[in-house]
Structure formats: C-alpha cells, structure tokens
C-alpha positions in Angstrom: 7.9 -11.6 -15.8 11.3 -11.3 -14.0 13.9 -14.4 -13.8 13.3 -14.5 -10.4 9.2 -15.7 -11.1 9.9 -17.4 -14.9 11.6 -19.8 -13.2 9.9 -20.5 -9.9 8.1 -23.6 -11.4 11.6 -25.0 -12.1 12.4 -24.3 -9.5 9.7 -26.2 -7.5 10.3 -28.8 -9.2 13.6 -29.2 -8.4 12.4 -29.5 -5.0 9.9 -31.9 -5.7 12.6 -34.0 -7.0 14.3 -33.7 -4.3 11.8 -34.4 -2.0 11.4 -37.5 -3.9 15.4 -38.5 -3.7 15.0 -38.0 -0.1 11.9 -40.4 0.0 13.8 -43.1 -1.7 16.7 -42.7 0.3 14.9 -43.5 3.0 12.9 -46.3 2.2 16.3 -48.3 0.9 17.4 -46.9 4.2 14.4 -48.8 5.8 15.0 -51.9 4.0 19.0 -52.6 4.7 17.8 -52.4 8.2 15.4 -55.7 7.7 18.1 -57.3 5.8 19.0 -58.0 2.0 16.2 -58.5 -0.4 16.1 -61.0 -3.0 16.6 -59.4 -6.7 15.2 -59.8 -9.9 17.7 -61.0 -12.6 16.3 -59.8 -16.5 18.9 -62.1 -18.3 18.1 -65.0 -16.4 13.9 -63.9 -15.8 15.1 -65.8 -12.7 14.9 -64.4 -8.6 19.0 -64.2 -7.7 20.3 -64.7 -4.5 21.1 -61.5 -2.6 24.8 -60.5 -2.9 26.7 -60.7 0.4 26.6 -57.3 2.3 29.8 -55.4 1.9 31.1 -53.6 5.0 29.8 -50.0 5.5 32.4 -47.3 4.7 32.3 -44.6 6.7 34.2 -41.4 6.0 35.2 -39.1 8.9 35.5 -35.2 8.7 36.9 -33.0 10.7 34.4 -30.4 11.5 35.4 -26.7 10.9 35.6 -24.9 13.9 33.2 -22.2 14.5 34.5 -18.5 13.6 34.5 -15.7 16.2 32.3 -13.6 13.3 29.6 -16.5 13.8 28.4 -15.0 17.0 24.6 -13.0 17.6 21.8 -12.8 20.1 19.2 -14.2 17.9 19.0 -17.8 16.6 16.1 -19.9 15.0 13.4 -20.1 17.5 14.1 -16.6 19.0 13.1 -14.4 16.4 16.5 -14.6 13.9 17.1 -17.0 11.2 18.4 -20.7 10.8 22.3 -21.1 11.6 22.5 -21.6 7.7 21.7 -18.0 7.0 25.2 -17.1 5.3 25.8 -20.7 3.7 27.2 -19.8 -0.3 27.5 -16.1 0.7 30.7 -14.6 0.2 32.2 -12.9 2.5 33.4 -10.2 0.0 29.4 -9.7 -1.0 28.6 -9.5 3.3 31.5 -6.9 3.8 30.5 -4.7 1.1 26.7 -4.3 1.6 26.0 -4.5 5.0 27.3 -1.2 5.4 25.2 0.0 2.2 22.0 -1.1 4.4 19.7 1.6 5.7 19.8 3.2 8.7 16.4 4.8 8.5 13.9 3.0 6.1 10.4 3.9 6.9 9.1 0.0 5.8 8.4 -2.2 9.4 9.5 -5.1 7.1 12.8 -3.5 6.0 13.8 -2.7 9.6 12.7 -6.3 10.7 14.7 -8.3 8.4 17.5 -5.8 9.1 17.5 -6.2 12.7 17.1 -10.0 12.5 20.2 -10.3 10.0 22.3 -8.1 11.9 22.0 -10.2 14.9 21.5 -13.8 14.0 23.8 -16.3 15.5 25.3 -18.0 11.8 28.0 -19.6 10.6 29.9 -17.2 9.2 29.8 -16.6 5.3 32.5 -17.8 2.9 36.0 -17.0 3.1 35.4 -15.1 6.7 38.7 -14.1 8.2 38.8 -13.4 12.1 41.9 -11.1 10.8 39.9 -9.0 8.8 39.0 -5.4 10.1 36.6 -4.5 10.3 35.1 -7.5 11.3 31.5 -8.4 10.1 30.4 -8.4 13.7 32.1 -4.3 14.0 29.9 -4.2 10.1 26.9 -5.6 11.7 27.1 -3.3 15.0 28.0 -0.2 13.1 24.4 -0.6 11.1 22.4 -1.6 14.3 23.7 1.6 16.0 22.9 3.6 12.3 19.6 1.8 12.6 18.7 3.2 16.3 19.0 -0.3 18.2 20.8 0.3 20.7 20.1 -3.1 22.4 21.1 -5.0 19.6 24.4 -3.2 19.8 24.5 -4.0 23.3 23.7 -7.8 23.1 26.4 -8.0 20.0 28.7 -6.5 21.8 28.3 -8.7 24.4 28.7 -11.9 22.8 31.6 -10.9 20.4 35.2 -12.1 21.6 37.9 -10.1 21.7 39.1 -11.3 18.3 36.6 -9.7 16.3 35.4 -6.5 18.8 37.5 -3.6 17.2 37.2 0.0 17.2 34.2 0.4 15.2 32.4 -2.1 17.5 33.7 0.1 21.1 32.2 3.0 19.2 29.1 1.8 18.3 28.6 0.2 21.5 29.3 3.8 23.1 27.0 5.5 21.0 24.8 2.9 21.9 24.8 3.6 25.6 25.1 7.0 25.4 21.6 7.1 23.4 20.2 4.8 25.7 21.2 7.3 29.0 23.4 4.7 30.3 26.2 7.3 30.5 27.9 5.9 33.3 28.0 2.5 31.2 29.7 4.7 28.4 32.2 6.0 31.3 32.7 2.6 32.3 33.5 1.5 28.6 35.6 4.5 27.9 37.5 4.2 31.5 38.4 0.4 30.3 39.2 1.5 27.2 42.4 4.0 28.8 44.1 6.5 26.0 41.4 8.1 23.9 41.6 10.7 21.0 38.8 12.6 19.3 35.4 11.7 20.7 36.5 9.4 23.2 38.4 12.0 24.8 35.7 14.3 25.2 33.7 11.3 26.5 36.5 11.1 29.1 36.1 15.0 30.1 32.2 14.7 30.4 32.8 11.2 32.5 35.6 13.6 35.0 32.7 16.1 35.5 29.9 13.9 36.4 32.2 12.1 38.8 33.2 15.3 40.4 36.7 15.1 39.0 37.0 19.0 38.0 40.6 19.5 38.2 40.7 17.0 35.4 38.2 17.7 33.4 39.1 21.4 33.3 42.9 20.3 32.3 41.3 18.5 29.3 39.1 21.3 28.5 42.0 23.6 28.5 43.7 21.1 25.9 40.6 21.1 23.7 40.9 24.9 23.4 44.7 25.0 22.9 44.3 22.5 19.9 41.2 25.0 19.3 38.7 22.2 18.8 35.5 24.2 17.0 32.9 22.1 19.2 31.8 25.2 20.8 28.1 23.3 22.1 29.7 20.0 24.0 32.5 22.9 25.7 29.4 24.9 27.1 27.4 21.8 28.3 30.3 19.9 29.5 31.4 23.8 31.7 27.7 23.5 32.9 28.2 20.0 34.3 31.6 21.5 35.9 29.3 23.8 38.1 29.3 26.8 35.3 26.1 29.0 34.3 24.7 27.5 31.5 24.8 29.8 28.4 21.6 31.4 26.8 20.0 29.0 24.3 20.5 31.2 21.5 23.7 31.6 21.9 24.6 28.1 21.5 25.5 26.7 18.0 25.7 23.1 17.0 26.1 21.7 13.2 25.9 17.7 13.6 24.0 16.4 16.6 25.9 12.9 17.6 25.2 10.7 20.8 27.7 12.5 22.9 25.9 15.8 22.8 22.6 13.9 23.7 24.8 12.8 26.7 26.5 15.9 27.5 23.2 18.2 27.2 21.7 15.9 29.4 23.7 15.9 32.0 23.6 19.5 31.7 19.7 19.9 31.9 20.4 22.1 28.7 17.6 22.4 25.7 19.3 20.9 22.3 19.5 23.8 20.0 16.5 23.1 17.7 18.0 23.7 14.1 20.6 20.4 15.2 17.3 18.4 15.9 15.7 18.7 13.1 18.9 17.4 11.0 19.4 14.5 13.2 19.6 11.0 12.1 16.9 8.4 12.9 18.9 7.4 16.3 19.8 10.4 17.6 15.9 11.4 17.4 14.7 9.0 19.3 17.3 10.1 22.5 16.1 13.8 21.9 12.3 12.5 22.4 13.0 10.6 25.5 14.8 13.6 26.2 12.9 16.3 29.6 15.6 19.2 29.2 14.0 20.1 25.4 11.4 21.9 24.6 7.9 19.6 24.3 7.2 20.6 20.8 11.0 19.8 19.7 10.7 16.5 21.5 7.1 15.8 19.6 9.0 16.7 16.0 11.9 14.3 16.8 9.7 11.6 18.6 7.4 11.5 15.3 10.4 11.0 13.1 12.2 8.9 14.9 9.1 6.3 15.4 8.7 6.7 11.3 12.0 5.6 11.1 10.9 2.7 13.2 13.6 3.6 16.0 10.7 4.8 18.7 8.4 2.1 19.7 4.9 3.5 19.5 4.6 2.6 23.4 7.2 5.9 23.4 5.5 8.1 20.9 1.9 7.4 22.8 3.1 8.5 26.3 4.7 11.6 24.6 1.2 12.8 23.0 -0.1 12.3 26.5 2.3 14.7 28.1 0.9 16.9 25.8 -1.0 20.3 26.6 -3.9 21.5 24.7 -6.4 24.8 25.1 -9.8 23.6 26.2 -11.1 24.6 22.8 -8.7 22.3 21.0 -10.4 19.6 23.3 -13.8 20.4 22.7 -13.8 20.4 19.0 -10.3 18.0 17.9 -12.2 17.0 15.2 -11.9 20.4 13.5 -8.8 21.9 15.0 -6.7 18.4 14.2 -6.7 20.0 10.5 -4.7 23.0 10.9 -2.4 22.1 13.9 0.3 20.6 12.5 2.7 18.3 13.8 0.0 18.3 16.8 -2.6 17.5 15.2 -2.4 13.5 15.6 -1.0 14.0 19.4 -4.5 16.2 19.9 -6.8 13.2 18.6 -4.8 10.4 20.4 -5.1 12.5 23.6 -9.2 12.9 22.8 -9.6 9.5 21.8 -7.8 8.6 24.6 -9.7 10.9 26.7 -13.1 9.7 25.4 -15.5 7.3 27.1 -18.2 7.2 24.0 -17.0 4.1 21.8 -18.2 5.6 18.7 -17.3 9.1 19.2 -13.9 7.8 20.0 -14.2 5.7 16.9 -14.3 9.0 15.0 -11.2 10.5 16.5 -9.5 7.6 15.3 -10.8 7.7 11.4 -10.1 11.1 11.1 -6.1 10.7 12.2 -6.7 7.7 9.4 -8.3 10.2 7.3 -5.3 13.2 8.0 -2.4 9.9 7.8 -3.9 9.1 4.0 -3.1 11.9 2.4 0.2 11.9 3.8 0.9 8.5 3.2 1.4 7.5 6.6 -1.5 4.9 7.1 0.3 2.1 8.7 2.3 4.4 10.8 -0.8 5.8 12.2 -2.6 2.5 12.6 0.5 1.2 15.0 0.1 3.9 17.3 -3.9 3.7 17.1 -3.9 0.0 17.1 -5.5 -0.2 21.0 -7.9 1.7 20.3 -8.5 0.4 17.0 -9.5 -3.0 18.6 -12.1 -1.5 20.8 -14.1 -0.4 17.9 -16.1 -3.4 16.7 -18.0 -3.5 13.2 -21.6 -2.0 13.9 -24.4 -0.4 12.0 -23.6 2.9 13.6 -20.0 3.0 12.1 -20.7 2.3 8.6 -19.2 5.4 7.4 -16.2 4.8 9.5 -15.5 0.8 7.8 -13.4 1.9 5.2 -11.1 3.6 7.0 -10.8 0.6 10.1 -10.4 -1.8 7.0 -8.0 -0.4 5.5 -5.5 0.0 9.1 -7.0 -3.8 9.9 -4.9 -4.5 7.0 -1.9 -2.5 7.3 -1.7 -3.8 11.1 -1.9 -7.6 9.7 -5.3 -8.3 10.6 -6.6 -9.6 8.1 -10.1 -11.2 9.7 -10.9 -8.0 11.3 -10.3 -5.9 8.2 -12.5 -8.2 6.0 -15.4 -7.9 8.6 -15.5 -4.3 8.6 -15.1 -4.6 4.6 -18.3 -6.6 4.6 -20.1 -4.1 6.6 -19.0 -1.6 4.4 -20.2 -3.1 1.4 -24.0 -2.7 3.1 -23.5 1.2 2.4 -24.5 1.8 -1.1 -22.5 5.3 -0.8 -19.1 3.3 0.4 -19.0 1.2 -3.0 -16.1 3.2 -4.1 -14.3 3.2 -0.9 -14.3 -0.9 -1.1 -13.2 -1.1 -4.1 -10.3 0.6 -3.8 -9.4 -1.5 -1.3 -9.4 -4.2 -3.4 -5.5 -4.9 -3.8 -5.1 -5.2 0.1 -7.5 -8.1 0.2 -6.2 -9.8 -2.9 -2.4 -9.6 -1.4 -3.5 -12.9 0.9 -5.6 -14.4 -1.7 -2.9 -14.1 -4.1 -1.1 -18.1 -5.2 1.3 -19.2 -7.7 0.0 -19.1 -11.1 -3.6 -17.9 -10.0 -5.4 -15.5 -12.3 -6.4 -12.5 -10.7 -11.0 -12.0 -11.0 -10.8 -10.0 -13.6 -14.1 -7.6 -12.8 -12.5 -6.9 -9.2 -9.6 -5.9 -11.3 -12.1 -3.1 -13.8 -13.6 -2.2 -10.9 -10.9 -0.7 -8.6 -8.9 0.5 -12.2 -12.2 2.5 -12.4 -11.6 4.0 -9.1 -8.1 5.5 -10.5 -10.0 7.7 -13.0 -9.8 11.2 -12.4 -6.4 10.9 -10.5 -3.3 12.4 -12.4 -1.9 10.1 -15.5 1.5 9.5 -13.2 -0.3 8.5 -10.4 -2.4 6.7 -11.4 0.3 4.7 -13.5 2.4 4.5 -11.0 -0.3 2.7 -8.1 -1.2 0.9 -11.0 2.8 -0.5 -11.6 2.7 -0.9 -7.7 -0.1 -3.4 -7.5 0.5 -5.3 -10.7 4.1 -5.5 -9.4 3.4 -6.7 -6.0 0.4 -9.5 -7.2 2.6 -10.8 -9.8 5.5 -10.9 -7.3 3.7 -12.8 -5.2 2.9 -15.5 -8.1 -0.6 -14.2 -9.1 -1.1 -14.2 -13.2 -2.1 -10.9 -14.4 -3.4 -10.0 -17.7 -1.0 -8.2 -20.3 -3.6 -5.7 -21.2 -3.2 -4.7 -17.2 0.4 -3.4 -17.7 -0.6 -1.1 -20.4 -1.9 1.5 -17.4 1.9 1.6 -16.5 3.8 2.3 -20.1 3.4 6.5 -19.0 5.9 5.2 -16.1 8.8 7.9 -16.0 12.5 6.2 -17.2 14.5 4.4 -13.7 14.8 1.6 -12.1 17.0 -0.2 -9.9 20.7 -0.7 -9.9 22.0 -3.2 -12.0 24.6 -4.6 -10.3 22.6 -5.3 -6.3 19.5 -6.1 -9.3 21.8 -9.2 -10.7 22.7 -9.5 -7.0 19.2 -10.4 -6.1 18.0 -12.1 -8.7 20.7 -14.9 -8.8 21.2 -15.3 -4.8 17.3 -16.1 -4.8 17.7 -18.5 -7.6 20.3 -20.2 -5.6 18.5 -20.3 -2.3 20.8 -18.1 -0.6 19.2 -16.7 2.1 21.7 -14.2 3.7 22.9 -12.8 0.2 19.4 -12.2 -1.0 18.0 -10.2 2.3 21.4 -8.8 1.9 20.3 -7.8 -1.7 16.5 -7.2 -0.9 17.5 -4.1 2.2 20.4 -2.6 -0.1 18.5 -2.2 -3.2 15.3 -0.4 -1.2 17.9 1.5 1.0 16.3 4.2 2.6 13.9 5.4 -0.6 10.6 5.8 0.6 8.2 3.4 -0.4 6.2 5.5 -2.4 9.3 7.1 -4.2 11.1 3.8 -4.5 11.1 2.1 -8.3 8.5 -0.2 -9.0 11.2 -2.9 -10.8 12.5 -3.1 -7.2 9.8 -3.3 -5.4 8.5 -5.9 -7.6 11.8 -7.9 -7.9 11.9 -7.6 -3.7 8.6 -8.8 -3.0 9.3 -11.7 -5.4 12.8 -12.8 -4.0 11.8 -12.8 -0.4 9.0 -15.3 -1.5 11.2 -17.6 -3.4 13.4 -17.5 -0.3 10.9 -18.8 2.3 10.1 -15.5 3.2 6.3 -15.2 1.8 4.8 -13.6 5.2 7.2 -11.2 4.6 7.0 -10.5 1.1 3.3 -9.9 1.9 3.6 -7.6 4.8 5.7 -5.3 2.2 2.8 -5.7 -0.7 1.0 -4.1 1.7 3.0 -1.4 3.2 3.9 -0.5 -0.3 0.7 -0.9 -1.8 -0.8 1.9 1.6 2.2 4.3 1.4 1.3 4.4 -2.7 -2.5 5.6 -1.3 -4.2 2.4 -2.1 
C-alpha cells in the first residue's frame, strides 16, 4: 500500500473533523444572533449571568490583486476547475513541469485533465511573477499547441494581456492558426507583429504571395537563398504560390514537417512528401488529415494517428473513412478482407457498417473492428469512433455471440448500464463463460469502495482466464488490475500480488513520484494533476510502469478526482487486453 492510500483514513478523518469544527462554528454562530446565553459556573454549581458582549473586532485586508498569469477560458461550471486550482503550488514546481507534460498521450483522461489545466481561469500559483519569461500563460499555450488544440491556444491567447503574451505565446498562437487553415489570421498576426526573423519571416513571404505581393515576396526569397537557408520544400511551395510550376513530388525533400509547411503546401495545392508525414507530431497530423492536396491513403495514416493522439475528433476520422474508395469485392465480403487490409481495414467496416441496413449484420461489422482493435490494444479508440452505431445495437438473443465484445466497448465508452446488460446476456451462453469472466475487472472498477474486499471467487475466476498466456503478461495485467482496484480503495488479498513478483525491475521517477504523493496528501490540486500528466508523459498505457499507474489512479482519487481516476482504471485496464 502506497502513502498516498495508508493514509487516506487519516485523512478522512481530518475532514470529518473539520466538518464538525465547521458545524460548531456555526451553531455558536446561530446563537450570538439570539443573544447571550446564560452559563453554567462548576465552582459555584450555580447558573451565572452572561458576561456583557464585547464589541466585534473586525480585521480588514487588503485583497491581492489578481495576476495577469491568472487568466483562461475555462472556469468552474464550464468544464475547467475551481479558481483554487494552484492554491500551495509553487510557481517554481508550475514552471518546470508544464512543459514536461505530453503532447501526444494516447489516454482520453490524460488529454482531458491536460486541456482543462492548461486553460482554467486560477489564481495564479505561489510566487507568480508577471516579469517572468516565459510566462505560465506562454508555458500553458506552448503545451496546448504541442497537444494539437489549436482553440485553446486561440482562446488563451485571447484573454492574456499584453504583460504576459511573449514570444512563445505569438508562436504558438501562429502555429495554431496555421494548423487550423486560418492562414490569413496567421498573416494578420505576423503583419501586426512587423520585423520577423526565422519562421516568421518566411510566414511573411508566404503571406506577400497569397496577397499577390510578388515583387516582395520574390525579394525575400532571393534573401533566403543568399543566407542559403536549406528549407528547400517551403522555397518550392511558396514559388508555386508566386505563379511557378510546381515541382515533381519526388523531387521534393522535407526533414521536419512544422505548421508552416501545412500552410504553405496548402496554399500551393501540393501533396506533403509522405516520409515527413509519417514523422509528424500529433498536431501536425491532424492538419495533414483535414488536408485535400495529399494523397487519401497518406491523409488516412495521419488522420488515425492523430485521432489516437486524441488531436482528431472522431467526427473527423468518420467522414475521412467515408471518403474512402473500396473494390466491390472488398464491400461484399469486409468481414474477411478487413483482416489483411491494413491501415484500411477499420475505414472498410465503418463504411459497411455504415452502409448496412440489417441491424444485426451491421452489428457484426462492428465486433469484428472490436475484435481486429483487441489485439492491437486499441479497444476504446475503436469504440469512440463506433460509438453510434454501437447504440443501435440492443442486447438480443440473436447477438449472443457478439455480447462480449459490445460489453466490453459499453465499458470503455463509460456506459456502464448498457455494458452490464449485454454482460447479462452473455452470461446465458454457456460457451461465453470465459469471455465474462475476463471481463471481470471492468465491472469491479465501479463497484470498487474504500476498504471494500474484493469477492474473492470472481477474483480465481478471471486469474484462471490468464492461464496459458505468457508468465510476463500475465504478471503484468495482473499488477495492472490489482494496482488499479487497490488505487481506487478496494482491499485486495496479499496472496494476489504474488502473480506480479516475475514483474521486470522499473518504475517511476522518484523525484515527480515524491511530487505526487505529497501534493495529494496536501490537497493540492494543481501540483498533483501537475504530477499525475508528467509522471505518465506520453508512455503508452500498456508500456507505462504499473507503480505509476497505480500511484496516479490513487492520487487523482484522494484529490476529488474519483470519476476520473476510474475512467483511467479502465483505459488502462483495455489497453493492458483485459
């Protein structure tokens, strides 16, 4: 057990007492306000007379004014967190790890605590200087744009004041539009902005040529090649834009795709060279996806990494396997042909599910992208952008052998009723007693309490389900649902953990570890999301250290955070193959 659990009945006590303090505040609140009460006196075993009331003192502070680093687009009751979120965080602990957060995590509940930190509306943590540069609000919008949001960089940037909008703030806030396809925005920004070096200056050229301004664009050009800038692939696109042919594709090289060529080949109607795609980060993925002058397969790739990332809404991702084109024999038997078509294989059963007006043939379009998503570890993704048609399909006789599979993405999705009524009519189907047992952990994550012992013959039976798995495997799902129960307060029984001792040497860092384990203690919100994100970082959930994991789930709960810490049970619990 983990400091962060051992001492949760302290610490609920603590607020009990609390509670109680407050209670009895109040009621010798309530009776000044009826007047003084008569007193016993134990010398005299004699009533006294009330004392005579003394005069209230009041003491008067001045209220600190409210810091220019303060600012966000969220608050309390519009998706963020309270205006408390950074009270007792330093601000040396804020300005070191929000730029250690990750840019591309593939947990929904990493991304969403991200996004809602990033952009809450808070005073600002301890010590905050509006002097300091990089401000927290350039930190905030500098991890926003890493994370793909370009909205959030947007609405930051628009609420900051010029005291704390720097340069990293007018950069991410033009990498922001630029990814978007708001390039005359970006013009705009970069017009306002006047002198520019580096990538602002080719920003400048691009901006020239899509105004029509060739004379100056081709003078800036000119420089670029005297200083003998080596970005080749913006110099072609941005010469297409000036009214030049457009090179051959292959004969265009690019190293690091960055918002500016997303701009640039767009404007040029130019295919992104494929090799840069597939290196892209997270944001820049998402642009190329949304992007018509690349190639429909190179689109697909970066539109499927991009939504794991969780920078593509699954709206996107859907109307993207729409536009897709398949061979009449690909329609007519998806089933069999999703196996061996690669990164098309979930586009080709979407599109036929889609396409298909039989609710329980459709139904088995969908288990078998379930089905292919397992054994990749990609459940929950794959439930997100089959959650419409998931909800069609109701629990029936006919799709017994299909209840497994719908429970377990009822689960991932959060759906907790409709995933325990297709688990009931699985357990009708002698042959799918294995299949509900195994999913055993997903339903015990919501009927998991403090200090309640976990049934111990649900327990043996889905261990039993492990056998015949490899020993590291199995010791490592093991480690992950043990973890995650006890995090969330459930008592499990020492012999469990014995499954896990064959666990490989690791675990997390010890410095964000002793990080997150004392800023939970202490009720500090900010400093222990801030903990929670930078310890996972961007390690998959089924590679990330079980300690972690564990020590995550359990901080977020002692926090306030308990829906959350049980949304990420059960992401890590699927992305482990539970």
């Amino acid at each position: 057990m983990t400091v962060c659990r051992a001492d949760r009945g302290s610490a609920k006590a603590l607020r009990l007492l609390a509670a109680g303090l407050f209670a009895t505040t109040a009621l010798m609140g309530h009776a000044h306000a009826q007047g003084p009460l008569t007193t016993f006196d134990p010398d005299t075993m004699e009533m006294a007379e009330p004392a005579a009331p003394r005069e209230a003192e009041v003491e008067i502070q001045t209220l600190k004014a409210l810091s220019a680093e303060s600012v966000g687009s969220l608050d309390q009751n519009h998706g963020g967190f309270a205006n408390t979120l950074w009270v007792g965080t330093p601000a040396p602990v804020a300005r070191r790890l929000i730029p250690l957060l990750p840019a591309g995590s593939n947990s929904v509940v990493v991304r969403d605590l991200e996004r809602r930190l990033l952009l809450t509306a808070a005073t600002a943590p301890d010590g905050a200087a509006e002097g300091d540069r990089p401000s927290l609000v350039e930190l905030r919008a500098e991890r926003l744009g890493a994370m793909g949001d370009a909205d959030g960089v947007v609405a930051l940037g628009n609420v900051a004041s010029q005291a704390v909008a720097g340069p990293l703030l007018q950069r991410a806030r033009l990498d922001a539009l630029l990814l978007a396809g708001n390039t005359q925005g970006a013009c705009a920004d970069a017009q306002r902005l006047g002198t520019a070096e580096g990538s602002l200056a080719k920003l400048q050229i691009l901006c020239n040529f899509m105004a029509g301004k060739i004379l100056e664009g081709n003078l800036a050009l000119d420089l670029m090649r005297d200083r003998k800038d080596a970005d080749h692939a913006f110099m072609a696109a941005a010469e297409t834009v000036s009214g030049l042919p457009p090179l051959p594709a292959d004969k265009v090289k690019l190293a690091e795709l960055t918002p500016l060529h997303v701009a640039a080949f767009a404007a040029a109607k130019m295919p992104l060279p494929a090799d840069a795609v597939a290196k892209a980060p997270p944001s820049v993925a998402r642009a190329v996806a949304l992007s018509f002058a690349t190639p429909f397969d190179v689109r697909l790739a970066a539109g499927e990494r991009a939504f794991a990332a969780g920078v593509l809404p699954a709206e996107s991702l859907r109307k993207l396997y729409l536009e897709a084109v398949f061979a009449p024999d690909e329609l007519s038997a998806p089933l069999v042909r999703a196996e061996t078509a690669g990164t098309r294989g979930q586009a080709l059963l979407f599109r036929a599910a889609t396409d298909q007006p039989d609710p329980l043939i459709r139904a088995h379009f969908v288990a078998k992208a379930l089905e292919l998503a397992s054994t990749k570890g990609q459940t929950a993704a794959t439930a997100r952008l089959f959650a419409g048609l998931l909800a069609e399909a109701k629990p029936s006789p006919a799709l017994i052998t299909v209840a497994p599979a719908f429970a377990r993405a009822n689960f991932a999705l959060g759906l907790t009723e409709s995933a325990t009524a297709w688990l009931e009519l699985a357990k009708t189907d002698p042959a799918a007693a294995k299949a509900v047992e195994r999913l055993w952990p997903l339903a015990a994550v919501h009927a998991a309490g403090p200090g309640q012992a976990l049934p111990v013959m649900n327990l043996a039976a889905w261990r039993a389900t492990l056998d015949g798995l490899p020993p590291e495997i199995a010791a490592r799902r093991t480690a992950v649902v043990l973890g995650s129960l006890s995090a969330l307060g459930a008592k499990v029984p020492e012999t469990a953990w014995l499954d896990t001792l064959s666990l490989p040497a690791g675990g997390p860092k010890p410095a964000l570890f002793a990080l997150l384990q004392s800023a939970a203690l202490e009720a500090k919100l900010g400093s222990t999301v801030l903990a929670v994100l930078t310890a996972m970082g961007e390690q998959p959930l089924d590679k990330l250290d079980v300690i972690t994991l564990s020590e995550a789930i359990s901080a977020l709960s002692v926090v306030g955070l308990g829906e959350d810490a049980r949304k990420l049970a059960i992401e890590a619990m699927l992305a482990n193959g539970v």
